[in-house]
C-alpha positions as CSV (number, residue, x, y, z in Angstrom):
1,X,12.6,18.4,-7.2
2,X,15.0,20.9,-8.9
3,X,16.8,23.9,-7.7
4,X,14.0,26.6,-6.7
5,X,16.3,29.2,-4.6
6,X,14.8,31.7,-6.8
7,X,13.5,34.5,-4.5
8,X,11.2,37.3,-5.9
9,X,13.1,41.1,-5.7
10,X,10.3,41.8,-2.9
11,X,11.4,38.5,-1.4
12,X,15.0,39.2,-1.3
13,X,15.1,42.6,-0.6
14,X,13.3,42.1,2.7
15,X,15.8,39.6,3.2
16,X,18.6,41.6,2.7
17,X,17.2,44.7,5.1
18,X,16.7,41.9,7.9
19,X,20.4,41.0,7.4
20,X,21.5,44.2,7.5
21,X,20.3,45.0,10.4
22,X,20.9,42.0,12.5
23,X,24.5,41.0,11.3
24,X,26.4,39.5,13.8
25,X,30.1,38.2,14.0
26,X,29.3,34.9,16.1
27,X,32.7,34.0,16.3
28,X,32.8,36.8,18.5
29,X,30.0,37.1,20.6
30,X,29.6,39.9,23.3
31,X,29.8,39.3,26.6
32,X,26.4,38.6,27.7
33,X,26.4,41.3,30.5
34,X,27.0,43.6,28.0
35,X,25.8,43.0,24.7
36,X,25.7,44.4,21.3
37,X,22.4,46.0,21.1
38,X,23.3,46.4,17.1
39,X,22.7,42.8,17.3
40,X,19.5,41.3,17.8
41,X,19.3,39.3,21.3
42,X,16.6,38.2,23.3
43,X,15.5,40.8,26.2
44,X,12.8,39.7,29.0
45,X,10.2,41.6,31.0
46,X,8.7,40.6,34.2
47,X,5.4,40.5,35.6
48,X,3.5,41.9,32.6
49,X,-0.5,41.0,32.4
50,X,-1.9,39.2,29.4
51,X,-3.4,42.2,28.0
52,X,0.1,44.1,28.2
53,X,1.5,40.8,26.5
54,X,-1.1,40.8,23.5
55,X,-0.5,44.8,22.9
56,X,3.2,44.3,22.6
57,X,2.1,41.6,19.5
58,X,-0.7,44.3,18.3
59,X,2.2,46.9,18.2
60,X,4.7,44.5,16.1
61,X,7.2,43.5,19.0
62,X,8.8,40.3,18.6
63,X,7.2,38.2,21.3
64,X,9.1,35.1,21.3
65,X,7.7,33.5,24.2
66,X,5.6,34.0,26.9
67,X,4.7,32.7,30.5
68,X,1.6,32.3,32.8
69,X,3.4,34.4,35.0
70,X,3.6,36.9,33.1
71,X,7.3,36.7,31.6
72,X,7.4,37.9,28.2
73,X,11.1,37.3,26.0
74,X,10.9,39.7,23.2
75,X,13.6,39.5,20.1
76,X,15.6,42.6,19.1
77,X,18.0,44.7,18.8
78,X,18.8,48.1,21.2
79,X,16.2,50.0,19.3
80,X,13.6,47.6,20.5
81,X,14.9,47.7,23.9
82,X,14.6,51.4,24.1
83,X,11.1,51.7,22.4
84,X,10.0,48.9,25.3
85,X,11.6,51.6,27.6
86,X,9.5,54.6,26.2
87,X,6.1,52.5,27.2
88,X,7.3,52.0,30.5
89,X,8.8,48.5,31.0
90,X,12.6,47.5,32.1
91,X,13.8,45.3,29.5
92,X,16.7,43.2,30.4
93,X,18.9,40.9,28.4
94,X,18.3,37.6,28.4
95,X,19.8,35.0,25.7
96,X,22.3,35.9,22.6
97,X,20.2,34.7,19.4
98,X,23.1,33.2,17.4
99,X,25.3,30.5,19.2
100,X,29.0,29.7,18.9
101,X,29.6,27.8,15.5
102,X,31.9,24.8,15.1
103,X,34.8,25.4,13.1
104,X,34.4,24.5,9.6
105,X,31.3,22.7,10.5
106,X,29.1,23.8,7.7
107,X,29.1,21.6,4.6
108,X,27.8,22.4,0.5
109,X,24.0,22.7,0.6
110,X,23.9,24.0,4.9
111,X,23.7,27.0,6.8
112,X,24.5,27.8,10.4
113,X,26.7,25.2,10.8
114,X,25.0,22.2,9.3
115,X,21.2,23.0,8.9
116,X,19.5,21.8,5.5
117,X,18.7,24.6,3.2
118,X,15.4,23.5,1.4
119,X,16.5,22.3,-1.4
120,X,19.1,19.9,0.7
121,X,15.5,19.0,2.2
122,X,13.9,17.9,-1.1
123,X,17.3,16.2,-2.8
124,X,17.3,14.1,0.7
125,X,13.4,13.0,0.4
126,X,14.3,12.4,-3.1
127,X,17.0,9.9,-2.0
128,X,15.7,8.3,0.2
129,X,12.6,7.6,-1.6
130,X,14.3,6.3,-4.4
131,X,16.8,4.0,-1.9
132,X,13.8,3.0,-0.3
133,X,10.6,1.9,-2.5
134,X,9.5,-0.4,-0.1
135,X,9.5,1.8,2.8
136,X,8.5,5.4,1.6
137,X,6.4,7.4,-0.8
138,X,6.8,10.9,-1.3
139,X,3.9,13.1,-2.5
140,X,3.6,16.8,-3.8
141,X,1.0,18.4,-1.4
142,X,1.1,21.8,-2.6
143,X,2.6,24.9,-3.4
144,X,4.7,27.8,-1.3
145,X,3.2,31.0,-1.7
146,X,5.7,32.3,-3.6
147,X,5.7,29.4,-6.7
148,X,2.1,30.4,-6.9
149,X,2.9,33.6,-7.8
150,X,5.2,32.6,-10.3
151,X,8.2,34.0,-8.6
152,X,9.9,30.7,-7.8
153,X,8.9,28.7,-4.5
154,X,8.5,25.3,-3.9
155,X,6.5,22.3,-4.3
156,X,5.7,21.3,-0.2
157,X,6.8,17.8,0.3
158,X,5.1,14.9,2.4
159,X,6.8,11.5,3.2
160,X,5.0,8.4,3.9
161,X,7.1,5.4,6.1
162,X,5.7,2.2,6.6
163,X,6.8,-1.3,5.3
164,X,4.5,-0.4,2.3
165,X,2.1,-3.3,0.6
166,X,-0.6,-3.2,-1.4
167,X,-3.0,0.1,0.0
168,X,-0.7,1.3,2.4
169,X,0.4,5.0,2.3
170,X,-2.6,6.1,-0.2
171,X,-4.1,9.1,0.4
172,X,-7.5,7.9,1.5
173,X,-8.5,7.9,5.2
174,X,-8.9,4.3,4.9
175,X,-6.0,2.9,5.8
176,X,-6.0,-0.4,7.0
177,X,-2.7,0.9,9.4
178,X,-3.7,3.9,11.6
179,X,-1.1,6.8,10.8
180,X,1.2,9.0,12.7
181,X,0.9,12.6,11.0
182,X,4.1,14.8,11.6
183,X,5.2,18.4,10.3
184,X,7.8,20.6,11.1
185,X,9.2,24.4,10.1
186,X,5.5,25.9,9.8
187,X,7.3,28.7,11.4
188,X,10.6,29.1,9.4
189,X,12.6,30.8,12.0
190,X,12.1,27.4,14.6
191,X,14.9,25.6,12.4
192,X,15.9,22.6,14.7
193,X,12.5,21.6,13.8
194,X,13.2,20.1,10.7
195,X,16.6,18.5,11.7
196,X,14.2,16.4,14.6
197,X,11.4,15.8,11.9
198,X,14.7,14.2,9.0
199,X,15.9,12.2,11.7
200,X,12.9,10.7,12.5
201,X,12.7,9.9,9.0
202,X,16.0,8.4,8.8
203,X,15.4,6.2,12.6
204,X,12.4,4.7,10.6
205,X,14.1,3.7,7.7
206,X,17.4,2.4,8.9
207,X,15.7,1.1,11.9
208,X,13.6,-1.4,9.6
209,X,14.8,-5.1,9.9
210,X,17.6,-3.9,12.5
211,X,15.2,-2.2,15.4
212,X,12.9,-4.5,16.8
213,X,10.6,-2.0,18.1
214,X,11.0,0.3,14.9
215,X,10.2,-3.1,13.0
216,X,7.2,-3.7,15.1
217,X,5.9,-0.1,14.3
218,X,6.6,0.2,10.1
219,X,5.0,-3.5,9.8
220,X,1.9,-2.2,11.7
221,X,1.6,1.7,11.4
222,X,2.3,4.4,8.5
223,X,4.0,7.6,9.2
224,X,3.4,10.8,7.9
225,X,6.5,13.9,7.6
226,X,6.3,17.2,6.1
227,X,9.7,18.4,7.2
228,X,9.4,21.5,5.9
229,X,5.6,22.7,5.8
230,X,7.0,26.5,5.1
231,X,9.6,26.3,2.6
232,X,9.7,29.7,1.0
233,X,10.2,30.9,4.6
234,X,13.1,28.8,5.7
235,X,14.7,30.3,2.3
236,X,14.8,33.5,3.9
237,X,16.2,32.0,7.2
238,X,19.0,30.1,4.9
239,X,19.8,33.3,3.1
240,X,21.4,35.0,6.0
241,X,24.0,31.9,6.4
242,X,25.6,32.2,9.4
243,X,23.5,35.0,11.5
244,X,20.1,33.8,10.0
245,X,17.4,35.6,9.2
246,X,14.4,35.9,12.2
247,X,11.7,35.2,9.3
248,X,9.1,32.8,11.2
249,X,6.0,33.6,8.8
250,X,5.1,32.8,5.0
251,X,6.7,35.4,2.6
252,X,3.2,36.5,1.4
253,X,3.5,40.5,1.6
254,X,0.3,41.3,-0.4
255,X,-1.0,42.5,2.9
256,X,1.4,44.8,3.8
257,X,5.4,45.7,3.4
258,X,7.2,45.5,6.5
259,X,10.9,46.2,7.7
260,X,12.9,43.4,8.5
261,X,11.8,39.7,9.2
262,X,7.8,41.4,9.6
263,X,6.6,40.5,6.5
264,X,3.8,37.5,5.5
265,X,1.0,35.4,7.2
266,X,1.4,33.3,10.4
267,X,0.4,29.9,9.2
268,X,0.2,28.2,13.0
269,X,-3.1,31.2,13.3
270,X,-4.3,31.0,9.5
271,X,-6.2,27.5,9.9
272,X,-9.9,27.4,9.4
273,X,-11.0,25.8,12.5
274,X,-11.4,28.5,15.3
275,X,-9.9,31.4,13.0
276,X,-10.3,34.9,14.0
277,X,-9.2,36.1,17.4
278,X,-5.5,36.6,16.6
279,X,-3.7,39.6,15.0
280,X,-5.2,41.6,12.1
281,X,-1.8,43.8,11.7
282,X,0.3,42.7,8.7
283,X,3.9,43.1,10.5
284,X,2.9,41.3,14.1
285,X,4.6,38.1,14.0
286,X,1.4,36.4,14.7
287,X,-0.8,38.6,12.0
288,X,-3.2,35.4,11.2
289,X,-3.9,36.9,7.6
290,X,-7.0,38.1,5.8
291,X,-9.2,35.2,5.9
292,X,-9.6,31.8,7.2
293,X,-7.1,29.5,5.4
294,X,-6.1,32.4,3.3
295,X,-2.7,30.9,2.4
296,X,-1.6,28.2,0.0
297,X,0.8,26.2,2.7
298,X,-2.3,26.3,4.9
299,X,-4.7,25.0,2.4
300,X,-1.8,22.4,1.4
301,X,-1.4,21.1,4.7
302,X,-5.2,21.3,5.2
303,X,-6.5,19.2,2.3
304,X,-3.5,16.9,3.0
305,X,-3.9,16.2,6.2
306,X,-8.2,15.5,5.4
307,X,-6.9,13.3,2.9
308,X,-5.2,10.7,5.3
309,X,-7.6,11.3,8.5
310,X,-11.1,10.1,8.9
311,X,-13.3,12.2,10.7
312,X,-14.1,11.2,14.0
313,X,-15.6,13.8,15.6
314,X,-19.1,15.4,15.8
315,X,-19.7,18.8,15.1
316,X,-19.7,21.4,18.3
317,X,-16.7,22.0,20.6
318,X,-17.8,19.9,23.1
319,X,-18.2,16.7,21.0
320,X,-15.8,14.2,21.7
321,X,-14.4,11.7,19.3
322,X,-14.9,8.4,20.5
323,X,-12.4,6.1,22.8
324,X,-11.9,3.9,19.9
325,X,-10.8,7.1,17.8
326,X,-7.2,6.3,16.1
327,X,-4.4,9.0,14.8
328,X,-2.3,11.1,16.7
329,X,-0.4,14.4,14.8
330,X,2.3,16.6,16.2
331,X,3.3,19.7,14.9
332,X,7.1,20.5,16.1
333,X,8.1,24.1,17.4
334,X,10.6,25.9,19.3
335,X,11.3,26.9,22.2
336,X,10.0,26.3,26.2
337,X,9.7,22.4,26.4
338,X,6.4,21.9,26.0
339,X,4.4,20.0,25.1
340,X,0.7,21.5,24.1
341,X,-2.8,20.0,24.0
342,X,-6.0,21.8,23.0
343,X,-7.4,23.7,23.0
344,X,-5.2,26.7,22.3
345,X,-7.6,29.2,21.1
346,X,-10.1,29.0,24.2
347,X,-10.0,28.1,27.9
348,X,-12.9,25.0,27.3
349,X,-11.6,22.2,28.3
350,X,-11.7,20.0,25.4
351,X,-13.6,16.9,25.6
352,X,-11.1,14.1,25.5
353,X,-8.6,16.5,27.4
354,X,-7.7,13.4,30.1
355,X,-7.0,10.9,27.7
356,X,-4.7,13.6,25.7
357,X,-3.1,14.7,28.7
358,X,-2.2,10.6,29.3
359,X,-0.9,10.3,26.2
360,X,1.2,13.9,26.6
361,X,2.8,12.8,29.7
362,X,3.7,9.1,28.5
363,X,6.0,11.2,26.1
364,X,6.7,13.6,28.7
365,X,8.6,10.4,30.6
366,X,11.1,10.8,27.8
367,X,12.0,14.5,27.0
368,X,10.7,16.2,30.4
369,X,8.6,18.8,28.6
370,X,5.1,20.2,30.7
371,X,2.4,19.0,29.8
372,X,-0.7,21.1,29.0
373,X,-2.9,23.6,27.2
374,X,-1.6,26.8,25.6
375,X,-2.8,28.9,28.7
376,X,-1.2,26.5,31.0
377,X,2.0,26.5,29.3
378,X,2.9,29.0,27.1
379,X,0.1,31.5,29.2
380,X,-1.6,32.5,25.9
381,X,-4.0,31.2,23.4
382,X,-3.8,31.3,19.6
383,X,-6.6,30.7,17.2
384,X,-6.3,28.7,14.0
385,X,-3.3,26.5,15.0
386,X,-3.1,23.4,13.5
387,X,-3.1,21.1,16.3
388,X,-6.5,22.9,17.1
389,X,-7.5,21.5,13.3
390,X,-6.7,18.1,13.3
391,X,-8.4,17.6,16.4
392,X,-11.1,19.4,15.7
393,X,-11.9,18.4,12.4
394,X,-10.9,15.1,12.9
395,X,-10.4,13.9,16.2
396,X,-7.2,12.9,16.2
397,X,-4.9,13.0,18.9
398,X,-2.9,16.4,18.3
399,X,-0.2,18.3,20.3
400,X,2.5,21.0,19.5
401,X,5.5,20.2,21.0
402,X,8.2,23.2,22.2
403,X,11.4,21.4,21.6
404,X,14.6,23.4,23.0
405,X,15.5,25.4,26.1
406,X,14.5,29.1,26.9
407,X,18.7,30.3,27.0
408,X,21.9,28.6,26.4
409,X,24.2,27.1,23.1
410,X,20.8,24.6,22.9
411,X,18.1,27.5,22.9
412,X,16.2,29.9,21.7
413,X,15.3,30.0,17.8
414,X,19.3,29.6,16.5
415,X,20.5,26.4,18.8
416,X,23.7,25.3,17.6
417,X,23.7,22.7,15.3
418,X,25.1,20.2,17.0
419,X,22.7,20.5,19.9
420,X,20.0,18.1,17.6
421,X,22.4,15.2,18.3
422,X,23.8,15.7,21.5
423,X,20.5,16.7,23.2
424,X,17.2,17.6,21.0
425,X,17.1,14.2,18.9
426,X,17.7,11.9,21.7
427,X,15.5,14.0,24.1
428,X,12.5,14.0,21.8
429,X,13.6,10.4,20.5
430,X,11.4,8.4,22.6
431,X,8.2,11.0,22.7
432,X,8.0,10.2,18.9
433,X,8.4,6.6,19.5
434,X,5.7,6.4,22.1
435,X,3.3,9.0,20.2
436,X,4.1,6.7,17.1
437,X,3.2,3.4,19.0
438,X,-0.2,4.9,20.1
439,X,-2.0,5.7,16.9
440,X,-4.1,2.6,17.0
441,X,-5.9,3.8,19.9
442,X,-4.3,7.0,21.2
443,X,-7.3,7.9,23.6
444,X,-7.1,4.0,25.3
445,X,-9.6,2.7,23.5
């Protein structure tokens, strides 16, 4: 896993106009009654109907979060405020998006205070594999969209943890241990994601022979990490240092040039299960691309995750999979505290919605996040997520979880970095432990 920081002109010149015009001095944040509106910030409306809601995301708006009461947080900068203004709503500030920095906190390799560029990422698996034979194997899923174009990229890296022997953590989905299927960064932008998802990796592996209950779980179950399941994106992110880029898609523009952080396909709506009913413009943030699994990360993570997962599910949204079912999958994002169950791209209640929602609120009694479908928490639904796939394909138990708070140092898209040890590792801690513990028989079987 060499060096690939190579970013195509296209790639880097989107980068640059999204820096330009959200560069920010974070040492010297404005007051929040006043702030810059040069900068970008986060601005909130009130009492907005979910048809208002999805025509903001058909017009391009940033809509970084929404609630079933109709409170919408939208990213940008004055100019945003004031075209919200010209269609009638009263925008007002909400959050900063970048956070105070510790001093001299970043190290070679880091951004934003300590995050893991991508290739940091991949020289890390690559360690640790090679420290650890007997606990991990690494595979090459895939490719970034931008290596199959020839314009640099990345290889999109998977991590298996168990205390391996003979059969275990093969990609066939019959494993004699039942597995626990993790990714993170599928939406560049949500970057504590992949700081939760390494430490994870590293509670496993030091944990072995030391941890009786981490013992207990590598000598019985196999866990799977993508850290980083949209590299070429986070590149972007990296590449504004300090006052990060706000690139949460793919870097595919094929479909469309657009200003800023606009650009590429939303890979938590390009899945092929349920795909269709999100945006069709190119610059919307959730523009779910031209086709059904249209994108190369998608298909990656896609013929991946079939590759490890029996199907255990009939055919028809109202098929269940069976008590007995095993496998549970999280995808992590940010921000709301959350955590998310299907469906998320219709009101039906899904079949084995009571024995999800147990599980859900077992890890709930650790990190405090609401439990419940996309409507319920978030107060929208998305088509062709990938919790909505591995459940429906397969059966497995599958939530998103919403790590981080709405506001605050710890919020938002940009928490600072040492909020992932003082309060988004140990908060989520114990939810991966208990999800972790339940893949034998997530649904009580």
């Amino acid at each position: 896993m060499q060096s690939k920081r190579r970013f195509a002109a296209a790639c880097a010149a989107i980068a640059l106009a999204a820096a330009t015009t959200a560069t920010v001095a974070v040492t010297a944040q404005a007051d929040p009654a006043e702030p810059e509106t040069a900068d970008p910030v986060t601005w909130s409306l009130d009492g907005l109907t979910a048809e208002q809601a999805a025509d903001l995301l058909a017009r391009g708006f940033d809509v970084a979060h929404q609630d079933p009461d109709g409170g919408v947080l939208v990213v940008g900068d004055g100019t945003v405020a004031d075209d919200l203004r010209d269609l009638g709503f009263d925008p007002e500030f909400h959050d900063t998006v970048y956070k105070d920095l510790a001093p001299a906190a970043a190290q070679d390799g880091t951004y934003y205070g300590g995050y893991r560029t991508v290739d940091s990422y991949e020289a890390d698996l690559e360690k640790i594999a090679a420290d650890h034979p007997d606990l991990t194997r690494l595979y090459d899923i895939g490719d970034s969209w931008l290596k199959t174009q020839g314009q640099g990229g990345h290889d999109i890296w998977a991590v298996c943890v168990t205390a391996v022997t003979e059969g275990d953590c093969e990609r066939s989905p019959d494993s004699a241990k039942p597995r626990f299927t993790l990714i993170a960064q599928i939406h560049a932008r949500e970057i504590a994601t992949g700081e939760v998802a390494w430490r994870w990796i590293e509670k496993l592996v030091n944990g072995y022979g030391t941890d009786e209950a981490v013992t207990d779980l590598m000598d019985t179950t196999e866990m799977w990490i993508v850290p980083v399941a949209n590299p070429d994106g986070v590149d972007v992110v990296a590449s504004g240092g300090d006052n990060p880029i706000l690139q949460r898609k793919n870097v595919n523009d094929s479909n469309g040039t657009c200003g800023g952080s606009g650009h590429g396909i939303d890979l938590n709506r390009n899945s092929t299960f349920a795909w269709g009913d999100d945006s069709t413009y190119p610059c919307g943030q959730t523009y779910q691309g031209p086709a059904a699994g249209s994108e190369p990360e998608t298909r990656a993570l896609e013929q991946w995750l079939g590759s490890i997962h029996p199907d255990q599910r009939g055919e028809g949204l109202d098929a269940p999979a069976p008590d007995d079912a095993r496998d549970v999958f999280i995808s992590l994002h940010s921000y709301g505290e959350y955590i998310i169950i299907p469906w998320g791209h219709t009101d039906r209640t899904a079949p084995n919605d009571a024995a999800t929602r147990s599980l859900g609120q077992a890890m709930s009694d650790s990190n405090g996040y609401l439990v419940g479908t996309a409507s319920e928490t978030v107060g929208y639904g998305a088509s062709g997520t990938t919790d909505d796939f591995t459940y429906g394909e397969f059966g497995i138990a599958s939530y998103t979880f919403e790590i981080g708070g709405r506001f605050g140092t710890c919020g938002g898209f940009f928490p600072a970095y040492r909020c992932v040890d003082d309060r988004l590792w140990p908060e989520n801690e114990g939810a991966l432990m208990t999800a972790a513990e339940a893949a034998a028989a997530p649904y009580g079987g």
